[in-house]
VEXBAMI-680364 format. One record per atom (N, C-alpha, C, CB): x, y, z. Coordinates in steps of 0.001 Angstrom, whole numbers, padded with zeros to 6 digits, always signed. Atoms other than C-alpha are relative to their C-alpha. Glycine has a CB too. Example, Ala and Ser with C-alpha at 12.3 -4.5 7.8 and 13.67 -1.06 7.14 Angstrom:
// VEXBAMI-680364
+000890-001190+000000;+012300-004500+007800;+000900+001200+000000;-000992+000027+001246;-000820-001190-000060;+013670-001060+007140;-000770+001090+000730;+000414+000462-001415;
END
This chain:
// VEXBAMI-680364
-000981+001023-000250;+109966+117534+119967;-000267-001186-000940;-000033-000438+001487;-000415+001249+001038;+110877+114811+117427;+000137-001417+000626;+001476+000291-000685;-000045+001197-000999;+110472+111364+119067;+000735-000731-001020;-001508-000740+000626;-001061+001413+000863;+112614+108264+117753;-000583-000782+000479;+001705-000377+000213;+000952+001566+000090;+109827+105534+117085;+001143-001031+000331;-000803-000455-001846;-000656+001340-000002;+112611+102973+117239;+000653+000353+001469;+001167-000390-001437;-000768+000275-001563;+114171+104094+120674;-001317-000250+000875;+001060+001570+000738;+001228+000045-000985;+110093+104402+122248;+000014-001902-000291;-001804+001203-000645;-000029+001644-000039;+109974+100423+120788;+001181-000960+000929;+000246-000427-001595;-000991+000614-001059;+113301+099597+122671;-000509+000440+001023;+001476+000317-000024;+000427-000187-001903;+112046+100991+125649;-001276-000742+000467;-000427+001807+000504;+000952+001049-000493;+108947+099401+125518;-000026-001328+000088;-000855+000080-000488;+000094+001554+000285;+109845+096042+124631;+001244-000551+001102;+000363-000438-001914;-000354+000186-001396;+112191+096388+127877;-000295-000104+000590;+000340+000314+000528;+001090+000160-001132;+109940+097125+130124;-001104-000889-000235;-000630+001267+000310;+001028+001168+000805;+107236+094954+128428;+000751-001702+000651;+000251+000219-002341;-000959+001197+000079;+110499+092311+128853;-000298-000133+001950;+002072+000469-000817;-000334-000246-001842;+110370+092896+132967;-001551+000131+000325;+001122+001796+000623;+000579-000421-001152;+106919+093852+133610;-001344-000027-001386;+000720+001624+001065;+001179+000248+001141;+104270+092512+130903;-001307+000455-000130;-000284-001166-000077;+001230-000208-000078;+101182+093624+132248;+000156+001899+000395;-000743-001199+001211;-000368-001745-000082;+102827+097526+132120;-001286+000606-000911;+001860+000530-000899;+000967-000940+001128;+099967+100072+130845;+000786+001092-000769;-001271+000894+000822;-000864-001041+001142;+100658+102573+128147;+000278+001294+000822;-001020+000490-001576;-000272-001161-000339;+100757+105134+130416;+002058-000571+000921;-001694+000709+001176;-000748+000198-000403;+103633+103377+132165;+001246-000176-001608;-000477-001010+001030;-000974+000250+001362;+105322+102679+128274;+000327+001558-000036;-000866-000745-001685;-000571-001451+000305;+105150+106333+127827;+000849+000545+001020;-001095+001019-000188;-001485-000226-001204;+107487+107264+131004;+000811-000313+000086;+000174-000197+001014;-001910+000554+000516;+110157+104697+130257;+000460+000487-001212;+000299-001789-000328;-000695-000212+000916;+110045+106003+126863;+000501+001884+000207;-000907-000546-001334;-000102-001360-000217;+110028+109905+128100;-000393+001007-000756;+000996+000234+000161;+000633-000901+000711;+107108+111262+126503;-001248+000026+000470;+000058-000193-001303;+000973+000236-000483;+103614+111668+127486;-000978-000862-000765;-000372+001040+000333;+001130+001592+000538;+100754+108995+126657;-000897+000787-001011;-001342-000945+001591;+000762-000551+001192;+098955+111561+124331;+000907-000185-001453;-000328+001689+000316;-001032-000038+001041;+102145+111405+122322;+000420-001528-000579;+001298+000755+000651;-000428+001540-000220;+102775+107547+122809;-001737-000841-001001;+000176-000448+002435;+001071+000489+000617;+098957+107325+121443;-000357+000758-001463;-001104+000097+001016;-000438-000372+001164;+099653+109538+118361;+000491-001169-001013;+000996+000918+000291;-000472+000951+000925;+102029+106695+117357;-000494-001227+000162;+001286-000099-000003;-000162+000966-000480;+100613+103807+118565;-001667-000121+000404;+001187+000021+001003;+001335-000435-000229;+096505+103676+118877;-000363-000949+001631;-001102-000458-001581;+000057+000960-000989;+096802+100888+121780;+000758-000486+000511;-000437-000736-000154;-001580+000849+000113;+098780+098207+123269;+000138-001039-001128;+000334-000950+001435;-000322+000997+001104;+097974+095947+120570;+000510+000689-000889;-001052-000777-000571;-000728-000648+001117;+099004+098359+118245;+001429+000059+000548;-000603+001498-000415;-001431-000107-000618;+102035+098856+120414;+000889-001713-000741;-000240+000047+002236;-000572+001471-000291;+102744+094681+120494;-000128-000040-001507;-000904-001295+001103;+000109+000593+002041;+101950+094446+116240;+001461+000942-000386;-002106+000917-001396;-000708-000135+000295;+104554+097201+115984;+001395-000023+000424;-000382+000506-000277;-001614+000522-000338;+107415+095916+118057;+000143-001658-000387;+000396+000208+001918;-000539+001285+001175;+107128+092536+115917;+000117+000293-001141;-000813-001166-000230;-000272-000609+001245;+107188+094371+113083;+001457+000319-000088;-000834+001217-000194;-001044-000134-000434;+110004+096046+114399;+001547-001258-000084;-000554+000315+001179;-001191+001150-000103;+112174+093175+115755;-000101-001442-000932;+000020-000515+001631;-000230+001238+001603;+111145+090639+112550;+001385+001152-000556;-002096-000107-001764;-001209-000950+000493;+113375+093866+110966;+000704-000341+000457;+000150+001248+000101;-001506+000134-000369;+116096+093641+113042;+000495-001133-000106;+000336+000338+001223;-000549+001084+000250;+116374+090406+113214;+000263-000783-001227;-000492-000548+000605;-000201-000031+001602;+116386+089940+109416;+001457+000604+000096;-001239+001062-001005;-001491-000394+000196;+118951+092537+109328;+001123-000762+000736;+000157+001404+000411;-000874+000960-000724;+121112+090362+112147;+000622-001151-000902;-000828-000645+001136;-001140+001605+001148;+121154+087403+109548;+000328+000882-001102;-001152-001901-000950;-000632-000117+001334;+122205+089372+106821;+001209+000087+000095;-000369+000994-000758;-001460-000640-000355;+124878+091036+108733;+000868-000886+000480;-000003+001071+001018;-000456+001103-000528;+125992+087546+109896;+000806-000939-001198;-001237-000686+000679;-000739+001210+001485;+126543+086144+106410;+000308-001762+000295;+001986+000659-000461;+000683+001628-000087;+124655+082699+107033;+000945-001002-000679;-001594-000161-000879;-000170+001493+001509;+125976+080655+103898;+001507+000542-000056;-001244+000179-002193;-001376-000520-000079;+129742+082228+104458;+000767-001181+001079;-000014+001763+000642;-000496+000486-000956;+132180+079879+106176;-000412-001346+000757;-000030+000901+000639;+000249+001244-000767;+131784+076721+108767;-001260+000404+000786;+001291-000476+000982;+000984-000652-000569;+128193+076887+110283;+000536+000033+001198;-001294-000512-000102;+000159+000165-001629;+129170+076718+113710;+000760+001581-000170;+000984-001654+001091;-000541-001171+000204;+131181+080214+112996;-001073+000848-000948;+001434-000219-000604;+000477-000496+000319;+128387+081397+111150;-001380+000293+001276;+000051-000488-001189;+001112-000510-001078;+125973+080911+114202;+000566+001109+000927;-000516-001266+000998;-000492-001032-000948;+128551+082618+116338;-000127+001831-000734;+001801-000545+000333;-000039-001675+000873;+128572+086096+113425;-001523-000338+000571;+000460+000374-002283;+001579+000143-000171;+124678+085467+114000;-000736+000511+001595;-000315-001752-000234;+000316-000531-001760;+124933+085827+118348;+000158+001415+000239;+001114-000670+001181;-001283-001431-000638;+127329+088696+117935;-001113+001186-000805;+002443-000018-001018;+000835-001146+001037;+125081+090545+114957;-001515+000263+001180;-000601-000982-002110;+001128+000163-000776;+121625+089781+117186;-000194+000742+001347;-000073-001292+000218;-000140-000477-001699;+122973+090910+120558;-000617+001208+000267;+001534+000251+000550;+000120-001368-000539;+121908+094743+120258;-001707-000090+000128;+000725+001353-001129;+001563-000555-000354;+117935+093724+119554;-000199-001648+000585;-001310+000714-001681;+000458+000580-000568;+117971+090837+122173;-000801+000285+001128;+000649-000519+000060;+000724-000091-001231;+116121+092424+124721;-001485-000183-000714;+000299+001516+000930;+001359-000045+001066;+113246+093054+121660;-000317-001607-000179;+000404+000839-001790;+000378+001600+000664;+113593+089022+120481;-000647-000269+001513;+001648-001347-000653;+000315+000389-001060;+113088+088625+124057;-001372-000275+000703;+000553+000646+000483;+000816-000135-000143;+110209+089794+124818;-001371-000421-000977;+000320+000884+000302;+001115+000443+001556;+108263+088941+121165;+000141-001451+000016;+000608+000650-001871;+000707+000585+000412;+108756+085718+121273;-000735-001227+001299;+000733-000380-001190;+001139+000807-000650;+107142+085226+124734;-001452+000466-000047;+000293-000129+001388;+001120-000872+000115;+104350+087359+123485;-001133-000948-000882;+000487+001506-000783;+000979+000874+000086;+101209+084871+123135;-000257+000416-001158;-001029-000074+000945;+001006-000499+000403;+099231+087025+121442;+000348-000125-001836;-000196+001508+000791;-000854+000370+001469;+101915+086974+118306;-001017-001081-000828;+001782-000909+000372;+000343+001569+000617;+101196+083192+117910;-001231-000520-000192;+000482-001015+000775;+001249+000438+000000;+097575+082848+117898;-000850+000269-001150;-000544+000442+001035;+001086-000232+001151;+095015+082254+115227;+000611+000165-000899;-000937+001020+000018;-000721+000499+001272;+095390+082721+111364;+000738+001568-000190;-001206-000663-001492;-000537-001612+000651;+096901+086806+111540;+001807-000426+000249;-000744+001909+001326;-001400-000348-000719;+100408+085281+112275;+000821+000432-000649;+000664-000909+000573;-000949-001441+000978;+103250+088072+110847;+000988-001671-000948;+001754+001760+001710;-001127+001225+000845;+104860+085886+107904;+001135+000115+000255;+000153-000031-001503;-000901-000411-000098;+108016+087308+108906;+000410-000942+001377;-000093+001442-000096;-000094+000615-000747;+108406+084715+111503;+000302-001513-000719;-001025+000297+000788;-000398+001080+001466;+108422+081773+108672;+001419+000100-000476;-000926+000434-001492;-000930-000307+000577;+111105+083629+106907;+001277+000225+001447;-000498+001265-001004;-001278+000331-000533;+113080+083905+109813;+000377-001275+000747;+000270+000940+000775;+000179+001102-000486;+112573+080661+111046;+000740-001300-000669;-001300-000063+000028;-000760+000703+001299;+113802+079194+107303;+001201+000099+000200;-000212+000546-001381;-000966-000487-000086;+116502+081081+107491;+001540-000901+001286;-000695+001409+000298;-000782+000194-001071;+117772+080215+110850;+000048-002121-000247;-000933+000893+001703;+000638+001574+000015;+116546+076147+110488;+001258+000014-001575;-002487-000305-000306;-000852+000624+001054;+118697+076224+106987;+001648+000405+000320;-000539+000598-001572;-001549-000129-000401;+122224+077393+108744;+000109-001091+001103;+000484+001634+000625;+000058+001340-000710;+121360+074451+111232;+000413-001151-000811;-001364-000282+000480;-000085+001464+000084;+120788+071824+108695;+001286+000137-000891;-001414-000886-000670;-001523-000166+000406;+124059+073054+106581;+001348-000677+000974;+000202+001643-000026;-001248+000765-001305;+125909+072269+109755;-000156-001353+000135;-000175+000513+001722;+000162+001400+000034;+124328+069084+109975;+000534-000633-001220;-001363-000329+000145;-000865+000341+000797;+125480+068301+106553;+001103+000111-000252;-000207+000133-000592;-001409-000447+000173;+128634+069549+106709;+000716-000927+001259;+000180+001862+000168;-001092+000587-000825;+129433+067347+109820;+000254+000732+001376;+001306+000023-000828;-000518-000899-001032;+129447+069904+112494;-000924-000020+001356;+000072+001488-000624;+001552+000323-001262;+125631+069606+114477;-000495-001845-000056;-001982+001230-000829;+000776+001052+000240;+124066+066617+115537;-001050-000075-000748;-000321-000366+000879;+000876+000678+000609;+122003+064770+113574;-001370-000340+000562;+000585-000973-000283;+001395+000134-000791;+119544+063779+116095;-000808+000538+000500;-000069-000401+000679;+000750-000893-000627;+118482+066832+116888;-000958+000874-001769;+001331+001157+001195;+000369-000355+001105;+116215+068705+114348;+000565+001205-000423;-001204+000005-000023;-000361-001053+000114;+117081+071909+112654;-001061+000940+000695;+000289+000166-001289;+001053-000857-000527;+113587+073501+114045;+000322-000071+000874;-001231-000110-000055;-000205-000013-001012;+114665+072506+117345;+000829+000497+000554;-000044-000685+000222;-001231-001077-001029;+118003+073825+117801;-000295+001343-000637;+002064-000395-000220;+000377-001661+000720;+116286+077351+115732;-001194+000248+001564;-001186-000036-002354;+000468+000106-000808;+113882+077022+118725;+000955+000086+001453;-000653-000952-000362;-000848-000070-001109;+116654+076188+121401;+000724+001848-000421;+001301-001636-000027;-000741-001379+000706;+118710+079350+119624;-000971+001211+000818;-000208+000082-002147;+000266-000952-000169;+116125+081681+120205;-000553+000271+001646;-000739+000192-001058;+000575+000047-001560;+114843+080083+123899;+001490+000922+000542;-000280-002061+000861;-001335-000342-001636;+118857+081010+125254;+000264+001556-000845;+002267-001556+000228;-000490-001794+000233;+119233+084766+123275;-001326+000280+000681;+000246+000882-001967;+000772-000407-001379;+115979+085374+125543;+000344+000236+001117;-000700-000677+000368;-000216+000051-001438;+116572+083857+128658;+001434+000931+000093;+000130-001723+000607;-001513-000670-000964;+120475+085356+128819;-000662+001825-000445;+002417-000626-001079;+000196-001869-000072;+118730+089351+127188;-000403+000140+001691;-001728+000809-001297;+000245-000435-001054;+116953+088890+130120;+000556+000040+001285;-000741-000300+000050;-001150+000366-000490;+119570+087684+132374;+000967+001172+000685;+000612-000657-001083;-001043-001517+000414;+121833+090215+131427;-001096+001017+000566;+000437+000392-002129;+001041-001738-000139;+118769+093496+131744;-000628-000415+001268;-001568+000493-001494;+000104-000290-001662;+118212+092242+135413;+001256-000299+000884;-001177-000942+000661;-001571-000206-000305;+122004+091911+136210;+000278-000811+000376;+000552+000851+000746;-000035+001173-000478;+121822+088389+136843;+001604-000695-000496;-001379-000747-000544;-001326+001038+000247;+125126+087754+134617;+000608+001286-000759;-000220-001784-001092;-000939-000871+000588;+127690+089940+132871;-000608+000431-001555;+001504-000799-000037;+000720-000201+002022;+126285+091495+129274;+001338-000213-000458;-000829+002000-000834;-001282+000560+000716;+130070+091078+128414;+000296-001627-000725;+001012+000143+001104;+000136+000830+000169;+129502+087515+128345;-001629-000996-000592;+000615-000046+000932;+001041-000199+000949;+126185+087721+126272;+000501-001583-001236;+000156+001996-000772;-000117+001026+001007;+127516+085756+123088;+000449-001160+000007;+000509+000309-000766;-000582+001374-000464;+130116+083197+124774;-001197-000956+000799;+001360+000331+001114;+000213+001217-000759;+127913+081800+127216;-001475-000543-001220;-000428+000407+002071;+000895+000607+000677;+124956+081104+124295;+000815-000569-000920;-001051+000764-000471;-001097+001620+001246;+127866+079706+121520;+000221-001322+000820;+002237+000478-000514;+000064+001109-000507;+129183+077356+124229;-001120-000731+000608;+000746+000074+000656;+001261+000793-001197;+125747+076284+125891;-000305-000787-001182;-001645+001057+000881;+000679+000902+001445;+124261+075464+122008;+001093-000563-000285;-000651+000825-001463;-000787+001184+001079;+127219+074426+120176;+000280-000757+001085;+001520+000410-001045;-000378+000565-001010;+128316+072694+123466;-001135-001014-000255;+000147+000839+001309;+000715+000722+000463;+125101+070596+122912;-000517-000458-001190;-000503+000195+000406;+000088+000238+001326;+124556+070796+119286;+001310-000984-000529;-000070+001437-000700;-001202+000545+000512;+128009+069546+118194;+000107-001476-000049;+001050+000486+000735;+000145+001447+000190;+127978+065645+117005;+001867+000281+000484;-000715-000808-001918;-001117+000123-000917;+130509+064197+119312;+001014-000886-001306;-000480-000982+001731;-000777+000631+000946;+133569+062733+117541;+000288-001397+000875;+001376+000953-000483;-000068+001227-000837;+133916+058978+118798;+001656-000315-000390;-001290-001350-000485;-001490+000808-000135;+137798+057365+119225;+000158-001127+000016;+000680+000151+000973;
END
């Protein structure tokens, strides 16, 4: 049997998302293979947790490409950005409450680069007139990634509609991001 490394990482970084202190023998049952097979690919859980940031830095790279950042009015470029992101929010979800990521000097550069990325379609908006000013670009790239968390998770314990996934994070941020127009 042929396993699909990238569906065993969605499954783990689900259950991981719900139930953090899951052992590998429990990763290997949500993914539906046995733990000899799960330790073939994967020598641990740290090996597990290094390669579902590996993983979801990927996807989420691919998300901004497929979003086309520097295309258009930023506030319509964050929204291509919710809508592209949505399929590996349960993965962002879980990685970036994962401590272990952030500690000491091994941290994955791929967290920089998406961090730039996201922080320079912020301050575009801010120059362009569209985000407040008073807020930083790190902060609303920070707010950004706190509410595609909290609603993956939201959503994957049935707390709110997954239909309403991208609306309720455009209006919550831009709803607070947006420099008010005075009369």
């Amino acid at each position: 049997m042929t396993v699909d490394r990238d569906q065993v990482l969605r499954t783990a970084a689900a259950l991981l998302s719900r139930k953090a202190t899951a052992t590998m023998d429990e990763v290997a049952r949500a993914a539906g293979i046995g733990r000899a097979t799960l330790h073939r690919h994967f020598a641990g859980r740290d090996a597990l947790v290094r390669a579902l940031e590996s993983f979801g830095i990927e996807q989420f790279e691919d998300a901004l490409d497929a979003a086309r950042l520097d295309e258009g009015p930023a506030p319509e470029a964050l929204r291509r950005l919710i809508a592209e992101v949505e399929p590996a929010a349960g993965l962002l979800a879980f990685l970036v409450t994962e401590n272990q990521l952030f500690e000491g000097d091994q941290m994955n550069e791929g967290w920089a680069r998406l961090d730039a990325r996201v922080c320079a379609l912020f301050r575009r908006g801010q120059e362009q007139g569209d985000f407040r000013i008073d807020l930083t670009p790190a902060w609303l790239t920070e707010a950004l990634y706190g509410l595609i968390g909290t609603c993956a998770w939201a959503v994957q314990v049935g707390r709110v509609a997954g239909n309403d996934f991208q609306h309720m994070i455009v209006e919550l941020l831009l709803g607070g991001a947006r420099r008010s127009v005075e009369k």
